[in-house]
C-alpha positions as CSV (number, residue, x, y, z in Angstrom):
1,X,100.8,123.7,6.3
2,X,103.0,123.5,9.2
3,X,105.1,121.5,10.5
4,X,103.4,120.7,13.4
5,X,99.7,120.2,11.8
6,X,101.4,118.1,9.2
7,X,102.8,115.5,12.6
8,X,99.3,115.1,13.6
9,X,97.8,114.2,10.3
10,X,97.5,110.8,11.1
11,X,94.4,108.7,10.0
12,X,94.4,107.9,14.2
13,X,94.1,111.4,14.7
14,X,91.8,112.7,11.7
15,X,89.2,110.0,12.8
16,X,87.7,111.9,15.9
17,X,87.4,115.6,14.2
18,X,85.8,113.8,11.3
19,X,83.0,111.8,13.4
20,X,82.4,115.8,15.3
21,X,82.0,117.5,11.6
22,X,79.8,114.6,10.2
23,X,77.6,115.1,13.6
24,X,77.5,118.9,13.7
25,X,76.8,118.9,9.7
26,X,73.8,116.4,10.2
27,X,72.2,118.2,12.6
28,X,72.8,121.5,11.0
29,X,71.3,119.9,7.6
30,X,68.4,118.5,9.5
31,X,67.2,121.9,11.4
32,X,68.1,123.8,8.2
33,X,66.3,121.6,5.4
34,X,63.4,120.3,7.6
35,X,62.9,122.9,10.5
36,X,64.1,126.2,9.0
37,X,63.1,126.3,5.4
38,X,59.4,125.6,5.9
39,X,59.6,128.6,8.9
40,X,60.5,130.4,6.1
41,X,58.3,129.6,3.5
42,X,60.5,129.9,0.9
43,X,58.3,128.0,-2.2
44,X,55.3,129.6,-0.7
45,X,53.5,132.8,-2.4
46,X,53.8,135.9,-0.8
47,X,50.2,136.4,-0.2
48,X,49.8,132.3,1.1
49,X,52.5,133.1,3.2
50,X,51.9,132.8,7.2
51,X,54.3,136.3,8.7
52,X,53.5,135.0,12.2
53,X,55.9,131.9,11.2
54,X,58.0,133.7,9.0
55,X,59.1,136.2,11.7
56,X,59.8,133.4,14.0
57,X,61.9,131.5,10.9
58,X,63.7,134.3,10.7
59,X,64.8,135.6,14.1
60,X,65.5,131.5,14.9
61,X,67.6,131.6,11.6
62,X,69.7,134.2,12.8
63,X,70.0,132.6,16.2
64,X,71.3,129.3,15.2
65,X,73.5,130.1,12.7
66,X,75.3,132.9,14.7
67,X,75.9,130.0,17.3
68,X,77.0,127.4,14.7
69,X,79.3,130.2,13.0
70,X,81.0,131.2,16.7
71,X,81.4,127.3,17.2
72,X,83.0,126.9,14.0
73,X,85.0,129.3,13.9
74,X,86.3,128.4,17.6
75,X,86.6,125.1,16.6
76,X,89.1,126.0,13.6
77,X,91.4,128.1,16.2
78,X,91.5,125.2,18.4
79,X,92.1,122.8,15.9
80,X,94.6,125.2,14.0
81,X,96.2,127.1,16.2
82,X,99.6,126.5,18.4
83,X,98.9,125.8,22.4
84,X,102.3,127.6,23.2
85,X,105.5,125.5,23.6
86,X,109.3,125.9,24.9
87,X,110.5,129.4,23.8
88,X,114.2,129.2,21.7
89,X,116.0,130.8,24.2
90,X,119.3,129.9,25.6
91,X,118.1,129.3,29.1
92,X,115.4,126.6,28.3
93,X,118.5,124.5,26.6
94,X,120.1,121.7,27.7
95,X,123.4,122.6,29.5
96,X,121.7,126.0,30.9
97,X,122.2,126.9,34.7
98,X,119.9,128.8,37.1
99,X,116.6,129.7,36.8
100,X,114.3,131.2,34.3
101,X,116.2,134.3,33.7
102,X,114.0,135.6,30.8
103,X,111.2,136.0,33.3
104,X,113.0,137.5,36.3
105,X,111.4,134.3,38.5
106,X,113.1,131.4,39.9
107,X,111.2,127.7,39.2
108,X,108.4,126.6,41.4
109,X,107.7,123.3,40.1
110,X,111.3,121.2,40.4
111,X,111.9,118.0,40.4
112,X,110.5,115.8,43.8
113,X,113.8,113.4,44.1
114,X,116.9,115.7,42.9
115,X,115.1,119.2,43.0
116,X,116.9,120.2,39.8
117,X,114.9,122.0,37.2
118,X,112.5,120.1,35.3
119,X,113.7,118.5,31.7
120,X,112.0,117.0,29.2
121,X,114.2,114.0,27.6
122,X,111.9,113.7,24.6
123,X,112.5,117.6,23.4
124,X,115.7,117.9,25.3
125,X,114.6,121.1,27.0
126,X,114.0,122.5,30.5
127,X,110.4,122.7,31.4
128,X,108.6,126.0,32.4
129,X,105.6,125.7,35.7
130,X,103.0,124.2,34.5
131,X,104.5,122.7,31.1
132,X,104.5,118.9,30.5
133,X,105.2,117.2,27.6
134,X,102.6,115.5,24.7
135,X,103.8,112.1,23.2
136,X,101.0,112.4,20.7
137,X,102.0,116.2,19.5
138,X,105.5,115.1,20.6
139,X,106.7,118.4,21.9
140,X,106.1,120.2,25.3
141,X,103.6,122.2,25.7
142,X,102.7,125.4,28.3
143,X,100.2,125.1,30.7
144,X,98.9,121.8,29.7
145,X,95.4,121.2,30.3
146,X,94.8,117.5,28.6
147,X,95.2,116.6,25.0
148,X,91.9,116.3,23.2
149,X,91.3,114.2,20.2
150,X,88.1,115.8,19.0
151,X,90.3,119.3,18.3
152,X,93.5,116.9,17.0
153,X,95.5,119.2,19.4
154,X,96.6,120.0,23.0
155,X,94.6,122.6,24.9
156,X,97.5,124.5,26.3
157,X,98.3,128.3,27.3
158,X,97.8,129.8,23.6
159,X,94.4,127.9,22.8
160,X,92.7,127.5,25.7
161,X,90.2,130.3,25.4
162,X,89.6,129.0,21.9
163,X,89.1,125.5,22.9
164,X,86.2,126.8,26.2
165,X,84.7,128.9,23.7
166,X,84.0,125.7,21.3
167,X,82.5,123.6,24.4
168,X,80.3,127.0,25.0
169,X,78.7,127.3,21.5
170,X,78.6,123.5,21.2
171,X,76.0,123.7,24.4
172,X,74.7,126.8,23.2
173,X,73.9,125.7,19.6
174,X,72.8,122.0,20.7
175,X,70.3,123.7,23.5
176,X,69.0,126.2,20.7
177,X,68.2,123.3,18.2
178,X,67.0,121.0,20.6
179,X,64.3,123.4,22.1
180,X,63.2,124.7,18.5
181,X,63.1,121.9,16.3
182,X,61.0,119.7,19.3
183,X,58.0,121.8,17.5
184,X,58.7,120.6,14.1
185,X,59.3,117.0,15.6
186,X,55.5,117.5,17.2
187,X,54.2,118.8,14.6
188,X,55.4,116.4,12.2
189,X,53.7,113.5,14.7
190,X,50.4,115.5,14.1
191,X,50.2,116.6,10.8
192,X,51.0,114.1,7.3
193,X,54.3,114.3,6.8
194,X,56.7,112.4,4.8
195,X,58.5,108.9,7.1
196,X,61.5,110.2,6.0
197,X,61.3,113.3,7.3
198,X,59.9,112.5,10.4
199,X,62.9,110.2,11.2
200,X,65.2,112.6,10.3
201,X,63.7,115.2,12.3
202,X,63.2,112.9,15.4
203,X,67.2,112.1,14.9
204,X,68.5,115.4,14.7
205,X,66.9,116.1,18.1
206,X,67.8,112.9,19.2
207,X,71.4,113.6,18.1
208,X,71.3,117.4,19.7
209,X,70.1,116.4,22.9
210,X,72.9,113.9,23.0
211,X,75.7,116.1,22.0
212,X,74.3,119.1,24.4
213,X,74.0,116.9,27.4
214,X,77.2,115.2,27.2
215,X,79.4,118.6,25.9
216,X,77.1,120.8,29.2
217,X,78.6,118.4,31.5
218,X,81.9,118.5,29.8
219,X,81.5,122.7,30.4
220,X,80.6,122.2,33.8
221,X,83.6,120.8,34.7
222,X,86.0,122.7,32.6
223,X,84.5,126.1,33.6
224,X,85.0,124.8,37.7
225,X,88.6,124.0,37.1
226,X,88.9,127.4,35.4
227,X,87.3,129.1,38.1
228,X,90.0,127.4,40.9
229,X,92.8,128.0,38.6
230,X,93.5,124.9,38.0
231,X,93.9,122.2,34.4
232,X,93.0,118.9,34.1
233,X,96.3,117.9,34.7
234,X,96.5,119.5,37.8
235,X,93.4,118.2,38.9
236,X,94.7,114.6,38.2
237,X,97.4,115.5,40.2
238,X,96.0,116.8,43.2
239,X,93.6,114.0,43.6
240,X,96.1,111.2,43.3
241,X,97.3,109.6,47.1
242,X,99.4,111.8,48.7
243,X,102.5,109.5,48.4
244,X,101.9,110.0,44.2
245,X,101.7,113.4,44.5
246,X,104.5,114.2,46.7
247,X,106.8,113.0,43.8
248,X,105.0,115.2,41.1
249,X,106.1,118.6,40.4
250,X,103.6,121.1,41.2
251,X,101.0,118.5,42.9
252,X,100.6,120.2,46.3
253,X,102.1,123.5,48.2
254,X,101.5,125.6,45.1
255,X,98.2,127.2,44.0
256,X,97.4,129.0,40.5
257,X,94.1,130.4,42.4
258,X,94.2,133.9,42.0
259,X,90.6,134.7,42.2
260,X,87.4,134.6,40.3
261,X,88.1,137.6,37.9
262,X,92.0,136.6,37.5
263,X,91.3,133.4,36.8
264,X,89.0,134.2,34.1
265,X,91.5,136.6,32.6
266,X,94.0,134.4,32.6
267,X,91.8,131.9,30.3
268,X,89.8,134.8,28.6
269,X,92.2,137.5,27.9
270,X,92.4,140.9,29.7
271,X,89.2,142.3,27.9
272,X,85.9,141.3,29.4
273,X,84.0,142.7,26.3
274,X,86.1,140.2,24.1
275,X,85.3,137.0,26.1
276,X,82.8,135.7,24.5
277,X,84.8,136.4,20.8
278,X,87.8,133.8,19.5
279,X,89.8,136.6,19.3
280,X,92.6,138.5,22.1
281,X,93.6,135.5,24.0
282,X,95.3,136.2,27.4
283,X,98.3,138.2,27.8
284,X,101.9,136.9,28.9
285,X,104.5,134.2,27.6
286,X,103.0,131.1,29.7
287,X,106.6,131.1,30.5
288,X,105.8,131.6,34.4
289,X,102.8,132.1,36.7
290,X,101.9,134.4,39.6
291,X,100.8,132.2,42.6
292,X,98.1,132.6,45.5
293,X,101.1,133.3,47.4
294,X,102.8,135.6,45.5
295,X,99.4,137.1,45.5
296,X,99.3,137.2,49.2
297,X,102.6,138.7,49.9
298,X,102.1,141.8,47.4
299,X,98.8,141.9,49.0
300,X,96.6,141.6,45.5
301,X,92.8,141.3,45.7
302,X,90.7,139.2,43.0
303,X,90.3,142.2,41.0
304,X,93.5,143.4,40.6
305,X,96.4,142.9,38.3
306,X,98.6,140.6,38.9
307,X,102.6,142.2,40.3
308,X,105.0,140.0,37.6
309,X,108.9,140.9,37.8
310,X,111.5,140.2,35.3
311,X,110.1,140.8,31.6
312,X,106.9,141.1,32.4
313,X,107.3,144.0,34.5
314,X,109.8,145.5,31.9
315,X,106.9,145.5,29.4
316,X,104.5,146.5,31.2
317,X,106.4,149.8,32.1
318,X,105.4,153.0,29.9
């Protein structure tokens, strides 16, 4: 276990990614047990059996559990894995001069009354664009979106894509559930069947309809910040009165924008084909950030790559 997983095991902190596995498991009980299984016909006789519901069992079985196996999986990588903190070099210390020499680019996002370089008291650290620190993780973390208490972890730079691709299958798998098992919760109103059953039935769509409305909404917002290049925290930011934000780092006079398709790399990772996948997260250090104006000065269009110096351009040199 590390270090950092073992900080957040707080019963505070286990609470909310308990209440989301005891919901996902009911419902996934529910459509399995009481929609599923008698799709599928398992106690039946081959030769009782009806292969008009079978088929449609099966290619629903597949379906669903697909969905709830991407949005598990997801869910583990968001929970488990590192958002991307402060890297260990000499530069990011306390005492260090200059600007970020690692990256070849000088700091956007200084402070509003001194316009020193950002530093984080807490971690005793200078803070890269777009890092702020967590007092629940208790570290800084890169490109900070918000920290979210249903994943027990910060969606930053390194999990982002992870942490998308769990509010994606959560919509997907609640949609698929809720629109199948409503037969099974008709039919059961129509045919004898068990009280028990029916309740259940009625609340696992009752529960999916719920958790699909509520996480679609979520997505809706998530995938418009990510299409403007923007976090949550930014978004706060920019929509606070314009004396707040012309105190805050970063709040106005800089823009992440980069375009529809750059944006969604820069969540997604370089490969298009691997989007939808919790694997290949986006490329770079989340140490520094190409801007729309950067962008306009080497004359980039939304479909090209972006022109890093420093490092990044070292690397990306054959």
């Amino acid at each position: 276990m590390s270090p950092s997983l073992a900080q957040r095991l707080t019963l505070a902190n286990v609470l909310p990614p308990i209440f989301i596995c005891t919901v996902v498991g009911t419902i996934w009980s529910i459509y399995l047990a009481l929609h599923l299984s008698p799709m599928l016909q398992l106690a039946s006789s081959t030769a009782a059996a009806d292969h008009a519901l079978y088929t449609k069992g099966v290619w629903q079985t597949v379906i669903s559990q697909v969905f709830t196996a991407m949005f598990a999986i997801c869910y583990a990588r968001a929970l488990l894995g590192q958002p991307g903190t402060v890297p260990e070099e000499p530069e990011w210390m306390m005492g260090a001069k200059g600007s970020c020499l690692s990256e070849g680019l000088t700091t956007r996002e200084l402070k509003g009354s001194t316009g020193d370089r950002r530093f984080c008291k807490w971690c005793q650290r200078f803070k890269p664009d777009r890092c702020h620190h967590c007092r629940i993780c208790k570290k800084c973390v890169l490109k900070m979106d918000h920290h979210c208490p249903w994943i027990m972890n910060c969606v930053g730079f390194a999990n982002h894509k992870f942490f998308f691709l769990v509010v994606s299958y959560s919509v997907l798998s609640c949609g698929f559930i809720a629109c199948t098992l409503s037969e099974s919760v008709q039919r059961s109103v129509v045919e004898e069947t068990a009280a028990t059953n029916r309740f259940l039935l009625v609340l696992g769509l009752v529960l999916a309809i719920i958790m699909g409305s509520l996480m679609l909404a979520f997505l809706s917002f998530h995938t418009w910040l990510m299409m403007k290049g923007m976090t949550t925290i930014e978004f706060c930011e920019k929509n606070l009165s314009p004396g707040a934000a012309s105190s805050i780092p970063g709040a106005k006079g800089v823009s992440y924008d980069l375009g529809v398709y750059t944006n969604l790399k820069a969540v997604f990772g370089p490969r298009w084909w691997l989007w939808a996948l919790p694997v290949s997260p986006p490329d770079g250090s989340g140490v520094s950030y190409m801007t729309s104006t950067s962008l306009l000065k080497n004359g980039l269009d939304d479909t090209a790559e972006p022109e890093w110096t420093g490092n990044e351009q070292q690397k990306a040199a054959p």
